[in-house]
C-alpha positions in Angstrom: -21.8 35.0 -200.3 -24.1 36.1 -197.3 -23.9 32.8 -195.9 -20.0 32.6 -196.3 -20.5 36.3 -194.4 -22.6 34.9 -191.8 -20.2 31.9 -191.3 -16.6 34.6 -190.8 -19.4 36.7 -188.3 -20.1 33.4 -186.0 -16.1 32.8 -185.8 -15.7 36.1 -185.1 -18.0 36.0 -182.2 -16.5 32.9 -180.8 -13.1 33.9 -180.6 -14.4 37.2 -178.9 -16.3 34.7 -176.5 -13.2 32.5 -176.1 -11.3 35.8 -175.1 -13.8 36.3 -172.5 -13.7 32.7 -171.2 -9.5 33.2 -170.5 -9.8 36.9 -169.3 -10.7 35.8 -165.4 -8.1 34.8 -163.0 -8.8 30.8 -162.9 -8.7 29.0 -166.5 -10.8 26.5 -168.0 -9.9 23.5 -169.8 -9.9 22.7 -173.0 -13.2 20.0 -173.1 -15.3 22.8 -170.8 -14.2 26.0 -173.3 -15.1 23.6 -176.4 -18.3 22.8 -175.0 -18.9 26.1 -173.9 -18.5 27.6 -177.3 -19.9 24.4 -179.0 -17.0 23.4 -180.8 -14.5 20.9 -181.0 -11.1 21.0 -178.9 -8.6 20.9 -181.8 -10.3 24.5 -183.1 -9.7 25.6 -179.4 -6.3 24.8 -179.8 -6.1 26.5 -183.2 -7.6 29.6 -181.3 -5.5 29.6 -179.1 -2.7 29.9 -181.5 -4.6 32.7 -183.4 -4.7 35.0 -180.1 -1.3 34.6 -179.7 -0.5 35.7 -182.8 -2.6 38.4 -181.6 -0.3 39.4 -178.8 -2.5 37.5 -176.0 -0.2 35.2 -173.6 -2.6 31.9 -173.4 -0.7 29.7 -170.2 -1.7 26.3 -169.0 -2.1 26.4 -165.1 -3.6 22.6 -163.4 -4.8 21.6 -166.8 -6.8 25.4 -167.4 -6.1 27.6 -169.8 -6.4 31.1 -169.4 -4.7 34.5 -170.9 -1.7 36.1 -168.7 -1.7 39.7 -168.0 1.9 41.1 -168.8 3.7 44.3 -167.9 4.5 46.5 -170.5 8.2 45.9 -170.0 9.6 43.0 -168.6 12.6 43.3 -166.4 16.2 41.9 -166.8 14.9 41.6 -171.2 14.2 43.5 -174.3 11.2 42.0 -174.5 8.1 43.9 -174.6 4.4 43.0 -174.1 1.4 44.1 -176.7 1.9 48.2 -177.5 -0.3 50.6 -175.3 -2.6 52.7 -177.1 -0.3 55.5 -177.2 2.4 53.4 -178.3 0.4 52.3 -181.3 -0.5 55.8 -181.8 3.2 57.2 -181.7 4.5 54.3 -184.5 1.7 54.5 -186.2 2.5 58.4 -187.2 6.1 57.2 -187.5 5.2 54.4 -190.2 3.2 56.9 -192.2 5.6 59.3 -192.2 7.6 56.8 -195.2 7.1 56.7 -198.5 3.6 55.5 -200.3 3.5 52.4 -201.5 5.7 50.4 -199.3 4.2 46.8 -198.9 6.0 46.5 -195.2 4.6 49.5 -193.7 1.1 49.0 -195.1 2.0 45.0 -193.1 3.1 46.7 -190.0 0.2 48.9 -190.0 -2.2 46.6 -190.4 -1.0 44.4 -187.3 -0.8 47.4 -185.4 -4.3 47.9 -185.4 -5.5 44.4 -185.3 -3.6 44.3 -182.0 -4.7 47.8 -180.7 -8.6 46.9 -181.7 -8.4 43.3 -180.9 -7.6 43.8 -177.5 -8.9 46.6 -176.3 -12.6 45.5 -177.8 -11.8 42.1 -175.9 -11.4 44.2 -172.7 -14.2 46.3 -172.8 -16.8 43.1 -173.8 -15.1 41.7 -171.0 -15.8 44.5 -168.2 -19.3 45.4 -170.1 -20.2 41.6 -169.8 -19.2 42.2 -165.9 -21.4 44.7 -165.2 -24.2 43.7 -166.9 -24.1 40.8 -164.4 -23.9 43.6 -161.4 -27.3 45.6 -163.3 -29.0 41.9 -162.9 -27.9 41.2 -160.0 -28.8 44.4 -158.5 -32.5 44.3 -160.2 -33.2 41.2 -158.3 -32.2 42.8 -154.8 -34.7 45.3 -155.5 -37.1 43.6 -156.7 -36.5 40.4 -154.0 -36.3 38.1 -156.8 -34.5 35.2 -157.0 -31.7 34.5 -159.3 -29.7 31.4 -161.8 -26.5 31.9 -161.5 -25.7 29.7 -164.6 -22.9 27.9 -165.2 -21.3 28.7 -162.3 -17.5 27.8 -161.7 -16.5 26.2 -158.5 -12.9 26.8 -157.7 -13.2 24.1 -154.4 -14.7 21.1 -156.3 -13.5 22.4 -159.6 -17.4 21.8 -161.4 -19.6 24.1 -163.1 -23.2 24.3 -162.3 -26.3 26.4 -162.3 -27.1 27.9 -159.1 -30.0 29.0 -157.3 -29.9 32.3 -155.0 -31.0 34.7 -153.2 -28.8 37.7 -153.7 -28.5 39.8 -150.5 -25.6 41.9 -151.4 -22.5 43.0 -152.6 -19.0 42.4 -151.8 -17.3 46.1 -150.9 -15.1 45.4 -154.5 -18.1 44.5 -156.5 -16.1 41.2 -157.5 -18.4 39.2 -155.2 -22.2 38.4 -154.1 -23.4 37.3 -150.8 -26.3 35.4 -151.5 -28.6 32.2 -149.7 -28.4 29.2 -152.0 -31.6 27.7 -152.0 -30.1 23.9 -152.3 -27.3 24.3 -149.5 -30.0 26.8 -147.3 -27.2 28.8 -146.4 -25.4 32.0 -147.2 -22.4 31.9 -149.2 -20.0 33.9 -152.0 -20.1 33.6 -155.2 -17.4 35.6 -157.4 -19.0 37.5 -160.2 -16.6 36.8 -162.9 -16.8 32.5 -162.7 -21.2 33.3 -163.1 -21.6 32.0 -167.0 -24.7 34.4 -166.9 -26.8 35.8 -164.8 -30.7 35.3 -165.3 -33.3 36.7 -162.7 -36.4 33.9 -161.6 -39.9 34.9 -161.8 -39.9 33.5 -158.0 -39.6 35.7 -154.8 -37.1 35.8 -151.8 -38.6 33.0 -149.6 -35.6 32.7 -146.8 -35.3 36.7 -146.4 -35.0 35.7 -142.3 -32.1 34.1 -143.3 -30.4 36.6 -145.1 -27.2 38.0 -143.5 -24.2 39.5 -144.6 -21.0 39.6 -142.6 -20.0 42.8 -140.9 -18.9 45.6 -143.5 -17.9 49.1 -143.2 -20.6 51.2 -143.8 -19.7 54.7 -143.8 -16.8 54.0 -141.9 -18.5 51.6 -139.1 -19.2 48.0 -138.4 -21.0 46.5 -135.9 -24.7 44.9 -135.2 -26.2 48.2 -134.3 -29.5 48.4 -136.9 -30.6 51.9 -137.1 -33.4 52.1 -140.4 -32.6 55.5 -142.2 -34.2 56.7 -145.0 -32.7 59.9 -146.5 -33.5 62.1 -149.9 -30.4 63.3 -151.8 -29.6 65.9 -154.2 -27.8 64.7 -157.4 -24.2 66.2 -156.0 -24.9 64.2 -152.3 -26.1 60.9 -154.5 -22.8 61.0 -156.6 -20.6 61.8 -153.8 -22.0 58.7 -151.6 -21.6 56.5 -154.3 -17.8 57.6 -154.9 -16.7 58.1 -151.3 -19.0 55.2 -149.6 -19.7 52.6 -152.1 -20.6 50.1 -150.0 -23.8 51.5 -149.8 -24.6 51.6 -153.4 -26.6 48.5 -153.0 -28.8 50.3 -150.6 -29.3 53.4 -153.2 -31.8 54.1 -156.0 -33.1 56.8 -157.9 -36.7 57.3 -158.5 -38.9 59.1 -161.6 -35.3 60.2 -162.9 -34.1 63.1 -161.0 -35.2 61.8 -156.8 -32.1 60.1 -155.4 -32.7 58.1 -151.8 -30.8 55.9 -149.9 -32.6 53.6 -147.9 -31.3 51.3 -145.4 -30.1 49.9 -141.5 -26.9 51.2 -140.9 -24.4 49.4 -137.3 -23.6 53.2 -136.2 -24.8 56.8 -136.0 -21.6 59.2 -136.8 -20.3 57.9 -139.8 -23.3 59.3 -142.0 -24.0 61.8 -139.7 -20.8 63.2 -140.3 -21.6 62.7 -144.0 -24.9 64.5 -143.9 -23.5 67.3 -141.6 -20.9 67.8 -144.7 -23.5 68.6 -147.2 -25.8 71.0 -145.8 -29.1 71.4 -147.6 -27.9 68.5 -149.5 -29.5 65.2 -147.3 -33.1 65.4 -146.0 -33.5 62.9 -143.3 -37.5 61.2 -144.6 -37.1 58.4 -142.0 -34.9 57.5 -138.7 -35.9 58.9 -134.9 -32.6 58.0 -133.8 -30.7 59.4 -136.6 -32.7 62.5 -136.9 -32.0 63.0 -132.5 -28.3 62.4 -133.3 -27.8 65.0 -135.8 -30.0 67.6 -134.0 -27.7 66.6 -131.1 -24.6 67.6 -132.7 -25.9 70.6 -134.3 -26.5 71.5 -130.5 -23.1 71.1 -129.6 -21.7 73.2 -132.7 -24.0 76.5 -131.5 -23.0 79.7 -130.1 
């Protein structure tokens, strides 16, 4: 009985794996999910065929296979896509509200559920799976480690292989890493949901001269301009960069639990000036002549 337990469990898993697999925007084929999930191909087709009894939309694109996203109404038809959660919620109260012991409604409600759970556990392994790839990821920056980017999809030469980087930072979406591969000795992109997994090397950054990210927006500015800045936050100036500048999340940390810092080279002067200026009492400015001479600067210009 426990083994018959532990066999439902490991199918379980797998088709909560294969749901995974088909969430990102470019499919897999068949031979690459079966190997993946070490299985044959006819029980991926039988999955398949389970999810969308489930209410998934599996579609065949170039030979890949990978689950559609669908509006909750589709236009021009009376044809409508899995039930929202307050959907479910709304029929489910209308179900109950019949008689006991009607076989239908105990069907319906059933099904229901399955869907509701099914697919909104699918989604959330999905986006916790995601950001446990950004946590690693972002571990290795700080620590200057190196990383395997396992089982890493190519969309160009359509091949999956491990990967050796150098992760130098985010992409301003966190959907992306700019990182030096150590085979090519070059910096490249590498989208975070085609990574199989992410798993950080014991070795150090050894190319860090090579490191360099293309021009981005950092509080507000690009440019080549490298000013070091080293500031001390309170918690409400920490969670306030982080939701109005998030581009410089990779260039954040917080220390002993309760001291926030950001640390970094910024291309211009005003844009976190004007950010600092905002808070008063909020940002203490540890390191950065130049930033330290702007703002006093300003304050200058702003007195009576």
């Amino acid at each position: 009985m426990a083994q018959s337990g532990q066999i439902e469990q490991q199918k379980i898993l797998r088709v909560f794996k294969l749901i995974n697999l088909l969430q990102g925007t470019i499919g897999k084929p068949v031979h690459r999910l079966a190997e993946l999930l070490e299985t044959d191909e006819r029980t991926i087709y039988r999955y398949f065929k389970l999810l969308e009894a489930l209410g998934f939309v599996v579609v065949k694109e170039f030979s890949k296979y990978k689950i559609q996203e669908r509006p909750e109404y589709l236009p021009g038809t009376s044809t409508y896509s899995t039930f929202s959660s307050e959907e479910n919620q709304w029929l489910k109260g209308l179900i109950e509200s019949q008689g006991k012991g009607n076989l239908l409604k105990d069907s319906i409600l059933q099904k229901l559920q399955l869907k509701s759970e099914v697919k909104q556990g699918s989604e959330h392994l999905f986006k916790a799976h995601l950001g446990r790839q950004v946590d690693l990821i972002g571990q290795a920056m700080t620590l200057k480690r190196r990383v395997w980017l396992k089982e890493y999809y190519s969309l160009s030469s359509d091949t999956v292989s491990d990967r050796l980087v150098e992760p130098v930072g985010f992409g301003s979406d966190y959907e992306h890493i700019h990182a030096f591969e150590v085979e090519s000795k070059s910096m490249k992109m590498f989208k975070i949901e085609r990574i199989g997994e992410v798993v950080i090397s014991s070795e150090p950054w050894q190319f860090e001269s090579k490191h360099e990210l293309p021009a981005q927006a950092l509080f507000g500015f690009t440019g080549k301009g490298k000013y070091p800045v080293k500031l001390k936050l309170s918690k409400k100036a920490f969670q306030l960069m982080q939701e109005e500048h998030p581009n410089a999340r990779p260039f954040m940390q917080i220390k002993n639990r309760n001291h926030y810092y950001f640390q970094g080279e910024i291309p211009h002067l005003p844009g976190l000036a004007r950010f600092i200026l905002g808070l008063p009492g909020e940002v203490k400015v540890e390191e950065g002549e130049e930033m330290k001479a702007y703002l006093k600067e300003q304050l200058e210009k702003g007195s009576y």
